[in-house]
C-alpha positions as CSV (number, residue, x, y, z in Angstrom):
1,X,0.8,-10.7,-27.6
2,X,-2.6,-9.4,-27.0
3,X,-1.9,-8.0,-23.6
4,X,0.7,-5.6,-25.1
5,X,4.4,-5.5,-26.4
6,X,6.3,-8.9,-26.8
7,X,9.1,-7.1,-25.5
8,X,9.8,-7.8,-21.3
9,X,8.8,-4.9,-19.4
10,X,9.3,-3.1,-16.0
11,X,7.5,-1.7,-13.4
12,X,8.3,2.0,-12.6
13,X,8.8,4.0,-9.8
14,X,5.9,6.0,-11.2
15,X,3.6,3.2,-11.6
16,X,3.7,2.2,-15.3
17,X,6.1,-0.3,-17.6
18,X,9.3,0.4,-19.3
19,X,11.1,-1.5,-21.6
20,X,14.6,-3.0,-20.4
21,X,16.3,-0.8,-22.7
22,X,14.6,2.5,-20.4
23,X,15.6,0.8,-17.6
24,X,19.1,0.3,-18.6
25,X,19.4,4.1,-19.7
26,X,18.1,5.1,-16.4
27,X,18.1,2.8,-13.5
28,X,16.5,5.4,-11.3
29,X,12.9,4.0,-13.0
30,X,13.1,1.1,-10.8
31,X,14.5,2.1,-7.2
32,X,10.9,2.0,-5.7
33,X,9.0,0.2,-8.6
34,X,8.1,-2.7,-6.0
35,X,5.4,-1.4,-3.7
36,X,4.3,1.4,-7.0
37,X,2.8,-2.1,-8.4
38,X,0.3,-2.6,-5.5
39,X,-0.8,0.9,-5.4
40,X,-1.9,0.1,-9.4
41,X,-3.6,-3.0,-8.8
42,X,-5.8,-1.2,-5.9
43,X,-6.3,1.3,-9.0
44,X,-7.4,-0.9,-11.4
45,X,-9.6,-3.2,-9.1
46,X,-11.0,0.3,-7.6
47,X,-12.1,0.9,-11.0
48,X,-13.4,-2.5,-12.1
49,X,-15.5,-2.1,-8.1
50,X,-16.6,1.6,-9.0
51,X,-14.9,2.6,-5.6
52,X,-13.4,6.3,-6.4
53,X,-11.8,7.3,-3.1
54,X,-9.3,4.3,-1.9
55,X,-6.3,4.1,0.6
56,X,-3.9,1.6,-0.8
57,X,-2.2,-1.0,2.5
58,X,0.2,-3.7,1.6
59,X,1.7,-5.2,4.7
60,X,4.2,-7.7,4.1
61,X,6.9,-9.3,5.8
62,X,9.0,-6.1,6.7
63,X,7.2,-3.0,6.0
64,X,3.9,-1.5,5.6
65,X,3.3,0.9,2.6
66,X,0.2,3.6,2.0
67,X,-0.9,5.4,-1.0
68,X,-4.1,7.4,-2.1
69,X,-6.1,6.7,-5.4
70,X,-8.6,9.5,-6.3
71,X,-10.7,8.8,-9.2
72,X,-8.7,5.8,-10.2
73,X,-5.8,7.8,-10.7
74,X,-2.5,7.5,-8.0
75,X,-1.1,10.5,-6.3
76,X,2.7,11.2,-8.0
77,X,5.7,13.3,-6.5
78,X,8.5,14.3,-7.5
79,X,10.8,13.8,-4.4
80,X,12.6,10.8,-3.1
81,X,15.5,10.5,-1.2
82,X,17.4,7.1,-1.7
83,X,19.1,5.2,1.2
84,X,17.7,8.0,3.5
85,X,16.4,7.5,7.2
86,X,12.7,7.7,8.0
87,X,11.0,8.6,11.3
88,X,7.6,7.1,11.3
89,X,7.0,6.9,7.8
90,X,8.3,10.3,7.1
91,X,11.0,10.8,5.2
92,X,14.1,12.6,6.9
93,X,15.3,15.4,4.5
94,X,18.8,15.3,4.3
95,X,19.5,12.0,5.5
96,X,19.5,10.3,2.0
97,X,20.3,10.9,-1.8
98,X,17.5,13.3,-3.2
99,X,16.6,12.2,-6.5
100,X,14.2,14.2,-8.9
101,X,12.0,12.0,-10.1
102,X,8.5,10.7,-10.4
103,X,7.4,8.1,-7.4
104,X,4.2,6.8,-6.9
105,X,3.4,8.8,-3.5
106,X,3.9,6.6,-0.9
107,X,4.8,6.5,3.3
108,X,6.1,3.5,4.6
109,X,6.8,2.1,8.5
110,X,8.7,-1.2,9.7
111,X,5.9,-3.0,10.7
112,X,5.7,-6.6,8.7
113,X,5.0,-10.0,9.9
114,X,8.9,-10.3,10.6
115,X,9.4,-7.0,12.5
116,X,10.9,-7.6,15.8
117,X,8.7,-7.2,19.3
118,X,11.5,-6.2,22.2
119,X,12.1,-4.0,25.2
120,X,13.8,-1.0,26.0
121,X,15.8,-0.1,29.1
122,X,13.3,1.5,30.7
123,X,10.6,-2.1,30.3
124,X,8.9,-0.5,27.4
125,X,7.6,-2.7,24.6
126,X,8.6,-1.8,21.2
127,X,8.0,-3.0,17.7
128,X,10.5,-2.8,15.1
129,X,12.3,-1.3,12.9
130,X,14.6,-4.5,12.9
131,X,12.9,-7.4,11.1
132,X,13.5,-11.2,10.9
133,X,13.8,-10.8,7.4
134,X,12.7,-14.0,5.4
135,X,16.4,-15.4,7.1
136,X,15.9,-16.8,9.4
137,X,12.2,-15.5,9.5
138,X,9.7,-15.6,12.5
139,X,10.8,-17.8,15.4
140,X,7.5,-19.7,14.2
141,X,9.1,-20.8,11.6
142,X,11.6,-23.1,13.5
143,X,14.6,-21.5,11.1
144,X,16.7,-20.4,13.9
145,X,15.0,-16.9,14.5
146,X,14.9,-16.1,18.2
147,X,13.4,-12.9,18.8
148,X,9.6,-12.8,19.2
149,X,7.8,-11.2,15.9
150,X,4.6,-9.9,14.8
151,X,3.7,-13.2,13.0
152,X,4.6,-15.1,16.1
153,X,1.9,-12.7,17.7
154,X,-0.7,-13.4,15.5
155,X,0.2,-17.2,15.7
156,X,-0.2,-17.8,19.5
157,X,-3.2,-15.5,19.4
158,X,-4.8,-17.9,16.8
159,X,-5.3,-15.2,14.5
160,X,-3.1,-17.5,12.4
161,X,-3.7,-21.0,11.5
162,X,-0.7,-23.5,12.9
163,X,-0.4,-25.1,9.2
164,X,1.0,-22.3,6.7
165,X,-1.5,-21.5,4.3
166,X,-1.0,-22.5,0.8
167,X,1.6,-25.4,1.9
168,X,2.0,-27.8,4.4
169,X,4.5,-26.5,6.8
170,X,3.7,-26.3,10.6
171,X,4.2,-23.5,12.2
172,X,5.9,-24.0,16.0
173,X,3.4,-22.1,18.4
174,X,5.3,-23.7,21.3
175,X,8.8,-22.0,20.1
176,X,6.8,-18.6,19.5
177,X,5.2,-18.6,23.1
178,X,8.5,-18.9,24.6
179,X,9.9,-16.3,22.8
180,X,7.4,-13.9,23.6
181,X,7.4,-15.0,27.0
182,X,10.9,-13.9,27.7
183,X,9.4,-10.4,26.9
184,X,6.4,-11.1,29.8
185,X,3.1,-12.8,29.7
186,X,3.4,-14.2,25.9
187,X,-0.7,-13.0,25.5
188,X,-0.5,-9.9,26.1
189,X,3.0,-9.3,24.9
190,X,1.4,-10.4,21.7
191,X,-1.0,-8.6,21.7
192,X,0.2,-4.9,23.2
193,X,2.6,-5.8,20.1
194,X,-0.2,-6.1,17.7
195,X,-2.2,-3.1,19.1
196,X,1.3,-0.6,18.5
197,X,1.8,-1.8,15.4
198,X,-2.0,-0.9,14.6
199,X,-0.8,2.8,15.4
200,X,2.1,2.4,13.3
201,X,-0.2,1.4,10.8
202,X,-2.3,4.1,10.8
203,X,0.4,6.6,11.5
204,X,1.6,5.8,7.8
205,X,-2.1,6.2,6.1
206,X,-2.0,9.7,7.8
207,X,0.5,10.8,6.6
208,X,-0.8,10.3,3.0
209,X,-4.3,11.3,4.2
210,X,-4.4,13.9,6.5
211,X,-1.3,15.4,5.7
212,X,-2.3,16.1,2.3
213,X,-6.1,17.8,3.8
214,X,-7.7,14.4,2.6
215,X,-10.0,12.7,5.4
216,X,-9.5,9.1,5.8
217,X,-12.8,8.6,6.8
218,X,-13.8,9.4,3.1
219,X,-12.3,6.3,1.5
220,X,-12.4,2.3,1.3
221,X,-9.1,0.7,2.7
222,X,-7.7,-2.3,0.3
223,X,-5.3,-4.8,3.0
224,X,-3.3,-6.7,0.9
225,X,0.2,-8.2,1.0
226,X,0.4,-11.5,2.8
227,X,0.2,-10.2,6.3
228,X,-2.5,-7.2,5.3
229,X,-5.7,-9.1,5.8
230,X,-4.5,-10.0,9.4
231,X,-4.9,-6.1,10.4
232,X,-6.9,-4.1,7.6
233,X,-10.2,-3.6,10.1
234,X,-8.4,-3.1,13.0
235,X,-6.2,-0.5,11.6
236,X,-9.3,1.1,9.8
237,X,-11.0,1.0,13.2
238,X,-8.1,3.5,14.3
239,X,-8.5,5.7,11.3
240,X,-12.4,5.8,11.9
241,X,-12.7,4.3,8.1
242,X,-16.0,2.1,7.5
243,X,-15.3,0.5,4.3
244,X,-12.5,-2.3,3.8
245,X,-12.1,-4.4,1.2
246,X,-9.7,-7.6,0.6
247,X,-8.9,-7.9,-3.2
248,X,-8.5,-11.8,-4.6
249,X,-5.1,-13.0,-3.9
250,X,-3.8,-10.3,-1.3
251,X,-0.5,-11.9,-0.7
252,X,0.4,-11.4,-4.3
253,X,-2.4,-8.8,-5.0
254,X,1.2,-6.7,-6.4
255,X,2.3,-8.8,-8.8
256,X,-1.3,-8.7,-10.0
257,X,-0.4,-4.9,-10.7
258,X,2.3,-5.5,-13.2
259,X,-0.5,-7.6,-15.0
260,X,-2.9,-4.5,-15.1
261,X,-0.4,-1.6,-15.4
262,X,-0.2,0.6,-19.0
263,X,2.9,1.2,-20.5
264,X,4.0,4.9,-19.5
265,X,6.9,7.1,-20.6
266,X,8.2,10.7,-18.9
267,X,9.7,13.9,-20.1
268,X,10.3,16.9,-18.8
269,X,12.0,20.2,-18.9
270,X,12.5,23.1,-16.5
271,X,9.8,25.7,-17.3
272,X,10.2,27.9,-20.7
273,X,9.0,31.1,-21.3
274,X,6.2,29.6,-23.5
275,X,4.0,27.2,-21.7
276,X,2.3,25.7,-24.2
277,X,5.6,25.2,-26.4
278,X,7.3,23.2,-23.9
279,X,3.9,20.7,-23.6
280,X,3.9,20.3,-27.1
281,X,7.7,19.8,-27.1
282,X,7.3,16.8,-24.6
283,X,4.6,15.0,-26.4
284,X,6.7,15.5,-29.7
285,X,10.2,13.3,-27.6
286,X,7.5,10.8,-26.2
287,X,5.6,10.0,-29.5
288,X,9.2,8.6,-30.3
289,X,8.8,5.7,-27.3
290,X,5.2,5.0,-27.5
291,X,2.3,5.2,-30.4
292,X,-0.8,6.7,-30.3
293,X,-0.7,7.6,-26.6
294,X,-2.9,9.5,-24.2
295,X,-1.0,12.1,-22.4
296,X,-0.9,13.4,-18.8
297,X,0.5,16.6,-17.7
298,X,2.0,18.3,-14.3
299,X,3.9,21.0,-13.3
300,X,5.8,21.6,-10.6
301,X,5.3,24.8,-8.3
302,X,6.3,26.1,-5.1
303,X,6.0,29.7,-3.6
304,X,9.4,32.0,-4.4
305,X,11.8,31.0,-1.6
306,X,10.1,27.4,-0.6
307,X,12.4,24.4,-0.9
308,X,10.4,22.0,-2.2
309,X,7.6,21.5,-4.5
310,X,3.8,20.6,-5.4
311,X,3.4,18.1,-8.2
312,X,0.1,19.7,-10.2
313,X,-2.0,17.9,-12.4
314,X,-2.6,20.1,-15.5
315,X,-6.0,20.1,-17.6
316,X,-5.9,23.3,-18.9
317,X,-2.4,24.8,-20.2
318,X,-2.6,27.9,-18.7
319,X,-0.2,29.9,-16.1
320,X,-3.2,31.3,-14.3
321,X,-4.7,28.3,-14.1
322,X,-2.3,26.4,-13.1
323,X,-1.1,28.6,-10.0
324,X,-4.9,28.7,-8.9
325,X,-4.6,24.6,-9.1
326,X,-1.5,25.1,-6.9
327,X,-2.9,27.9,-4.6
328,X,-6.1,25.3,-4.2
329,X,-3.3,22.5,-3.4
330,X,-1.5,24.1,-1.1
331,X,-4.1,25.6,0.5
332,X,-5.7,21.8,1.4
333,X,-2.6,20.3,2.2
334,X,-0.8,22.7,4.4
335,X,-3.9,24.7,5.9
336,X,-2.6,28.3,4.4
337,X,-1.6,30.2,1.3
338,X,1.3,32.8,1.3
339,X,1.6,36.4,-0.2
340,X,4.2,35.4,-3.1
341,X,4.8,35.0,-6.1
342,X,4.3,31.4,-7.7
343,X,7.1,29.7,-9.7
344,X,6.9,26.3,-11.9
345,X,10.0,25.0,-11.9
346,X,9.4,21.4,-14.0
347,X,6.7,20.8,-16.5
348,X,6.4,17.2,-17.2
349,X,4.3,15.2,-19.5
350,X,3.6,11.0,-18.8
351,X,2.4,8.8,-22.4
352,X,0.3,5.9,-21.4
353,X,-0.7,2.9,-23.7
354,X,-3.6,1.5,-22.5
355,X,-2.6,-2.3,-22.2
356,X,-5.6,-4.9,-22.8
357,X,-6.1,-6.3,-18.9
358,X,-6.6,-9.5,-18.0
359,X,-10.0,-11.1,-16.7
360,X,-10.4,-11.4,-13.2
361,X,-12.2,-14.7,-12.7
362,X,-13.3,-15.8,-9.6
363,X,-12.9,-18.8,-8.3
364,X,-16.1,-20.5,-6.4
365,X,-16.0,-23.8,-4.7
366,X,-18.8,-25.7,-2.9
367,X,-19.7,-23.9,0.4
368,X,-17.9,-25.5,3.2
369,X,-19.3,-25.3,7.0
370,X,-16.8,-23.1,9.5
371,X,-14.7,-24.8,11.9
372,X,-13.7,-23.3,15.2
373,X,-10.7,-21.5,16.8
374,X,-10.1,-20.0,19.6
375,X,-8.4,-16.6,19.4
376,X,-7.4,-14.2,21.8
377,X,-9.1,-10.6,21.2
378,X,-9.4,-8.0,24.1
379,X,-7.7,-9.8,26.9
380,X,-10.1,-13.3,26.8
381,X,-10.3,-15.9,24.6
382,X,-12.9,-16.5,22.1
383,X,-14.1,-19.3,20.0
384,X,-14.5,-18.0,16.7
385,X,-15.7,-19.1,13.4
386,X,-12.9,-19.8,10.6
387,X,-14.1,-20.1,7.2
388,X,-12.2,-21.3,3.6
389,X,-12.7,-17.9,1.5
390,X,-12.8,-19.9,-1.9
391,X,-15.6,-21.8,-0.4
392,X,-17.9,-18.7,1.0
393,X,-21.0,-18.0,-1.5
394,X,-21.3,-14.9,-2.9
395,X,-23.5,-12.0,-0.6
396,X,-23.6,-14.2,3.0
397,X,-22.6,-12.1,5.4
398,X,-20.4,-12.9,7.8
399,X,-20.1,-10.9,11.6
400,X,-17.0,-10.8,13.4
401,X,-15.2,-12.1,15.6
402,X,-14.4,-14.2,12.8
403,X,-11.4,-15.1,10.8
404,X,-11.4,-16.3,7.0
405,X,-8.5,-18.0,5.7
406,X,-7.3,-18.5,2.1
407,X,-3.9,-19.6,0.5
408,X,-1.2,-16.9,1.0
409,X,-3.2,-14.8,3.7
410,X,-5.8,-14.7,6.6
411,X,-8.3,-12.4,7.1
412,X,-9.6,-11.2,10.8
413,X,-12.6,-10.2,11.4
414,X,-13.1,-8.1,14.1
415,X,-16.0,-7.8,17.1
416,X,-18.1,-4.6,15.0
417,X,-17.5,-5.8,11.8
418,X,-19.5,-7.6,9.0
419,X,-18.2,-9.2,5.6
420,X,-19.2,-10.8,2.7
421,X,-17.9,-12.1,-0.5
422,X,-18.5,-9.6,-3.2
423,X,-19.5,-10.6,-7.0
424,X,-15.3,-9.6,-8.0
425,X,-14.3,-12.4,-5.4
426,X,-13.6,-9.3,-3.5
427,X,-14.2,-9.6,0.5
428,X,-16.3,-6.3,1.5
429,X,-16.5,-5.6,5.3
430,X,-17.9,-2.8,6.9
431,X,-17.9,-1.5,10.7
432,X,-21.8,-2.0,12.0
């Protein structure tokens, strides 16, 4: 098999493959191996697109997930909390099962194409966090959903085609407008909907922004995920980001991950007296799982008396060095340093086997001329310019308000905002 081991592999939580067996032995590889996948493909296509500072967004049908990738390589923690509560993409300590592990860094909020749009007692629109679910789905979908969605916003606000992309199922505007007009005037329902969402949205790239003393503004935004495209500009207009890009295939731009991920292995140990000892102890257990790898070492440190941790990369095995790296962390994340004493509690070591990738080819069909659709954008309708992505040459640029649809996903193009299909069938928009 020239694109690795013949044996079936797994995703991680920590955004490489395991074999079965490792799975088997510990289950806890795969609680959050889903989204991790996404977050690698936005690696690897970062790195194929030379782009070095990237905000990972997959939006799909319930949720919307957010992760950093720094010099093509994805932020890891060691704390997760399974079957816990969240408040706004934040994870409520306490609430769930903490589990000391490695995760792919990630925040997440309930806004998909199915989450629910409804009102409070007080007249209020909300979105969320209940979702339609893929059963019965969208009322749209004429499955027996009857509460208005997000998807049924973008529909009546043409942002959506009527026929389902990549099949030939119609989508019932008629049963979506009546929903949404039980919640007021079904426009601007739909659209006050899409617009909190949008802060949602940006709420969760924050969190893995801000809060960690990164500036969003610094980075390209990859939408993917079958709804992603829909929002991407507008969400990256909240965030003040310039740069967005649309990767081939958004709406299963994930599973493209598990294609391009590298096999990769953990160990770890709590910290022993010598440093350098225990590193070399770690590679020793993981040459047993995988041959001839590369290795990647943390450590995790917190102040005396903290309760949780950093996660530290580790170049140079060194104590000093490696509280200065923390000191430096800390420092950027939380705004301060304190007058204590550092402790490393875990030193951990990742093997990676570089995998052969596959080729990304693009596909390019004869240019087609734009039809027209109206869609609803700042209170008034506008008759925009819809385009068939496969069919877009390379390098024309495209201005917004426009829309450009594709098989599993559409992308909209907001008013401010010009696009073009890049030489990676990549779409690349940035705000004028």
């Amino acid at each position: 098999d020239k694109f690795g081991s013949p044996e079936i592999n797994m995703m991680s939580n920590a955004g490489g493959l395991v074999s079965v067996d490792e799975v088997i032995k510990k289950p806890v590889n795969i609680i959050e191996s889903g989204p991790a996948a996404g977050v690698i493909a936005a690696s690897e296509f970062a790195s194929i697109l030379g782009i070095d500072h990237v905000i990972s967004f997959d939006m799909g049908g319930t949720t919307s997930k957010a992760g950093t990738v720094i010099n093509y390589n994805v932020d890891i923690t060691a704390e997760y909390e399974v079957g816990g509560s969240s408040h706004h993409g934040r994870i409520v300590k306490g609430s769930g099962y903490p589990v000391r592990f490695p995760f792919i860094d990630l925040s997440e909020v309930s806004s998909g194409g199915g989450t629910v749009i409804w009102k409070d007692k007080t007249g209020a629109l909300n979105i969320g966090p209940m979702s339609a679910g893929s059963e019965p789905g969208p009322v749209a979908y004429n499955r027996g959903g009857k509460e208005p969605t997000l998807t049924d916003s973008n529909l009546v606000m043409g942002i959506i085609n009527d026929k389902m992309s990549g099949s030939d199922k119609i989508l019932r505007k008629d049963l979506a407008l009546k929903a949404l007009q039980k919640l007021g005037d079904p426009y601007e329902v739909a659209e006050s909907a899409i617009k909190l969402a949008n802060l949602e949205m940006a709420r969760a790239i924050r969190l893995v922004t801000v809060e960690r003393g990164l500036d969003p503004t610094e980075f390209t935004l990859f939408g993917f995920g079958g709804a992603g495209p829909q929002v991407t500009m507008p969400v990256a207009d909240e965030l003040g980001i310039k740069n967005v890009i649309i990767p081939p295939e958004p709406g299963v731009f994930s599973a493209l991950g598990l294609m391009l991920a590298d096999i990769k292995y953990e160990a770890r140990m709590s910290y022993p007296e010598d440093l350098k000892a225990g590193f070399n102890e770690l590679e020793q257990r993981l040459m047993y799982q995988v041959k001839n790898p590369e290795f990647i070492k943390y450590a995790d440190c917190r102040y005396v008396g903290q309760g949780s941790e950093l996660t530290i990369p580790v170049e140079i095995v060194d104590r000093d060095e490696i509280i200065k790296s923390f000191t430096d962390t800390h420092n950027r994340t939380f705004g301060f340093t304190l007058d204590r004493p550092v402790e490393i509690l875990t030193i951990r070591v990742f093997a990676i086997k570089k995998r052969v990738k596959p080729d990304i080819h693009s596909v390019k069909n004869k240019e087609l001329a734009p039809q027209k659709r109206n869609v609803y954008i700042n209170g008034k309708w506008e008759n925009v310019e819809v385009y068939q992505r496969n069919a877009l040459p390379v390098k024309k640029e495209i201005k917004g308000p426009s829309v450009i649809e594709e098989d599993g996903s559409s992308t909209f193009v907001p008013p401010g905002w010009t696009i073009f299909r890049g030489e990676n069938d990549e779409l690349r928009a940035v705000r004028l």
